[in-house]
Phi, psi and omega in degrees: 000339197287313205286306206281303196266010149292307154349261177001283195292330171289297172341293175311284188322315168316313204260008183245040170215327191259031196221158170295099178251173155290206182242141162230168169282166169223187159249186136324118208328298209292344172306314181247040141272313170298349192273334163292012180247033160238140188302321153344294164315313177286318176287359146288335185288312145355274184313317184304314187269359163266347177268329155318295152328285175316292177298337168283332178284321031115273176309291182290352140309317189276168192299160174268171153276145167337138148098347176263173137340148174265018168243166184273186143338146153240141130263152178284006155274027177085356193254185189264162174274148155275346203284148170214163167202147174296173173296169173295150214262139175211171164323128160324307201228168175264180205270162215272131182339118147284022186307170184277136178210033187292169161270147225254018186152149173250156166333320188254003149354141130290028155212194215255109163311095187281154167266092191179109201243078175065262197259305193297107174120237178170150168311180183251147179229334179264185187291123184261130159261083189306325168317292199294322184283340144312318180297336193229088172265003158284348197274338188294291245225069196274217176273207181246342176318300167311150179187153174046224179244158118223167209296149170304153185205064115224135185221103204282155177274343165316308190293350193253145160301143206233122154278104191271149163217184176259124193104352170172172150228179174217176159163166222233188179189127200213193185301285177336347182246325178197119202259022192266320201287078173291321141297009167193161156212192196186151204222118162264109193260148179231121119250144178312169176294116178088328174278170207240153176259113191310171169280144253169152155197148169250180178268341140280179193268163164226151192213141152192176163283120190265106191301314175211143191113212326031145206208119144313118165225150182233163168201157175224153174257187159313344175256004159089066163243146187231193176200162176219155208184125147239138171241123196275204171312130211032044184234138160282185167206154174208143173221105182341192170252142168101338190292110159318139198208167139213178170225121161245149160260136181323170161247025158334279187260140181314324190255040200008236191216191178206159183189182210247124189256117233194126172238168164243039136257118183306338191266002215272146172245116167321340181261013159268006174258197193253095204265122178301330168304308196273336186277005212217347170273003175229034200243157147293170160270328110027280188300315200309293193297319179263016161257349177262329195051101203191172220236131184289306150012286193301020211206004186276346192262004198274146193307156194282325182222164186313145209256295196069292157215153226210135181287136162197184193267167193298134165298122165320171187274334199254003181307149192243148159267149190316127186310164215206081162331339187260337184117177172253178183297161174273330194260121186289149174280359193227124168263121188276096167259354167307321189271017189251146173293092174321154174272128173285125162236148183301088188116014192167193243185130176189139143246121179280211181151108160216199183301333183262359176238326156242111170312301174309330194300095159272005186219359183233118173222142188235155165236114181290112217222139182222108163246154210287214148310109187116324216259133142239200183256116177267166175331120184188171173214167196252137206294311187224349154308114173285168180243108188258083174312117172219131183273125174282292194213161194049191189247137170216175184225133177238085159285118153307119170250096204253016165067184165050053175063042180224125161206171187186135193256137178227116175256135188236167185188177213280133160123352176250168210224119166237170220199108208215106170284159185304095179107005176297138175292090176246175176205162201230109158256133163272132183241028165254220196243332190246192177317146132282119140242112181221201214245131173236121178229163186223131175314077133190172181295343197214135188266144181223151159186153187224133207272131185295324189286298151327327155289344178294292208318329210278318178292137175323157182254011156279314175319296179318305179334289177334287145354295210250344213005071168293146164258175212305291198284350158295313192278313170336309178270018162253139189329121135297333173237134138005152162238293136133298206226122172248153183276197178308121174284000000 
């Protein structure tokens, strides 16, 4: 019993001295030690710590007073306050790093590249490819911002293997190269002046860009109407799937052209298409003379394997396609996007192209985007569109925000190819002295994109507050319309 009514007695002492209590009278310990040793006694002691209890929850319950502590008062005669107050009010989490997080060097920098951020890294002690790290210094030396992964999403079309023929070449950039692009790929083509890309069709749509040059394209749909078209330095094409097609380059330009080739599958292979020289080289000629109703003779020269690309002389300037009982396509396969009037924006430039403005593109819509010095692509993201990228002219820098703490910085320049999955949060900055131009194209019939500065302007500004805790003059300046491109502040 003895052992039990010290427990007892520890207890009573806890909840009426070591709890927020109020100030009460007591006796004296050894009084209510003696007084704990009948069950009686004991459940008076009880009744006693539970009123003790009570009056302490009681207290730390009621509003606090100003000025205080989150513990409670003392007096310096010992006895106790009732006043309590919560702690001072502060950020949830902590507020986020000024560290410096610019970019650290340009490409033709004259010096040797370090993995090394403020505090942060260490020198190179092995062997270097001073070329590449220049070209990528977030990836050496990245911001402090990155954090956890995301998939490489860049790729120079310098690094893809080049298919030479005579009169041209090509080479692609597909899953096998950057396996993040699931959804589009893309084939950067050269022909000489007058050669030809055969006639040809995929199972996917082609869609592209004319970099430099001009290129003849004929094509017929399925309802036999056929059509002929050229298109020039920045003007498209698009040809559903399954369309037959073929391309030559003019003799505009002396050294004929090159352009940009866009599918809309990431797995799609340039060594995959449906070449008329090779299906027909893979035909009897037997079959050949009676689907032609011709003489197997009249089959003798045709290649033994595939022409793919090939020399041949410049298409007149004045060609017409062959008159056409069914007529021509109703949607021309070629967009003068060379003739369209750019939107001037404060720092750029854009033109868009979908589906409500070229009709036929139905599964490819691009955007031409030019930021100045100074200037980025502002924050924004695309809802259900992947981003297929390709950089014209200058140099830029991309974070990717891939949600749940994953971002990672990528820098490009002309000739390379980035990649944006459908709702990653980026921005596109120019980090050289001249223009940035590239290219944003997307898997689909209609261009959607949402601006982050517009969704602020738009949301009650008590919410933002809430959030962000912006004052009254951050939120006052922020866009209500779309920016697209913000300049220099």
């Amino acid at each position: 019993m003895l052992t039990f009514n010290k427990a007892i007695l520890c207890a009573v002492l806890l909840a009426k001295y070591g709890s927020a209590a109020p100030a009460v009278s007591y006796a004296p310990v050894s009084s209510l030690a003696a007084s704990a040793s009948t069950p009686a006694a004991i459940s008076s002691v009880f009744a006693s710590a539970s009123s003790a209890v009570s009056s302490a929850f009681a207290t730390v319950s009621s509003p606090a007073a100003p000025g205080t502590s989150g513990a409670l008062a003392h007096t310096r005669s010992g006895t106790h306050s009732s006043s309590f107050s919560a702690e001072p009010a502060s950020a949830t989490v902590a507020f986020a790093s000024d560290d410096p997080n610019g970019i650290l060097w340009s490409e033709n920098a004259n010096i040797d590249p370090q993995a090394v951020r403020d505090t942060l890294g260490a020198s190179i002690m092995g062997p270097q490819n001073v070329p590449i790290a220049l070209q990528n210094p977030d990836l050496l030396a990245p911001p402090s911002t990155d954090a956890g992964s995301v998939q490489n999403a860049k790729w120079p079309f310098a690094l893809s293997h080049n298919r030479l023929q005579t009169g041209g070449w090509a080479r692609q950039q597909n899953l096998d190269v950057m396996p993040i692009a699931k959804s589009m790929a893309g084939v950067n083509m050269r022909l000489e002046a007058g050669a030809i890309r055969e006639l040809h069709w995929h199972k996917t749509a082609e869609w592209s860009y004319v970099i430099k040059g001009s290129v003849q394209v004929t094509s017929i749909n399925s309802d036999g109407q056929n059509y002929l078209g050229t298109a020039s330095a920045g003007d498209l094409w698009y040809f559903p799937p399954g369309v037959p097609h073929s391309l030559q380059a003019t003799a505009d330009d002396p050294d004929g052209t090159e352009f940009l080739l866009v599918f809309d599958d990431g797995a799609f292979s340039e060594d995959s298409t449906f070449l008329l020289t090779d299906w027909l080289a893979h035909v009897p000629k037997e079959v050949l003379a009676k689907n032609f109703k011709t003489s197997i003779s009249a089959f003798d020269h045709i290649p033994s394997r595939q022409l793919y690309i090939f020399p041949s002389a410049p298409p007149p300037d004045d060609a017409k396609a062959p008159s056409d009982p069914q007529g021509t396509v109703p949607s021309p396969f070629i967009f003068r996007l060379s003739q369209v009037k750019a939107t001037e924006l404060d720092g750029g430039s854009v033109k868009i192209v979908d589906s409500t403005t070229f009709p036929v593109s139905e599964a490819i819509a691009v955007a031409e985007v030019t930021v100045e010095p100074g200037a980025m692509r502002e924050l924004h993201w695309h809802p259900t569109q992947d981003e297929w990228s390709y950089y014209l002219e200058g140099q830029g820098r991309v974070t990717l925000f891939a949600s749940s703490s994953n971002a990672r910085t990528f820098n490009y320049e002309a000739g390379d190819v980035g990649f944006v999955p459908a709702s990653f949060g980026h921005y596109v900055e120019n980090t050289s002295n001249t223009t940035l131009r590239y290219l944003e194209i997307f898997n689909t019939d209609r261009y959607q994109d949402i601006s982050l500065n517009q969704w602020l302007a738009l949301t009650p500004p008590d919410l933002v507050k809430a959030h962000l805790d912006l004052d009254d003059d951050t939120i006052k300046h922020l866009s209500k319309t779309k920016l697209t491109v913000v300049g220099p502040a």
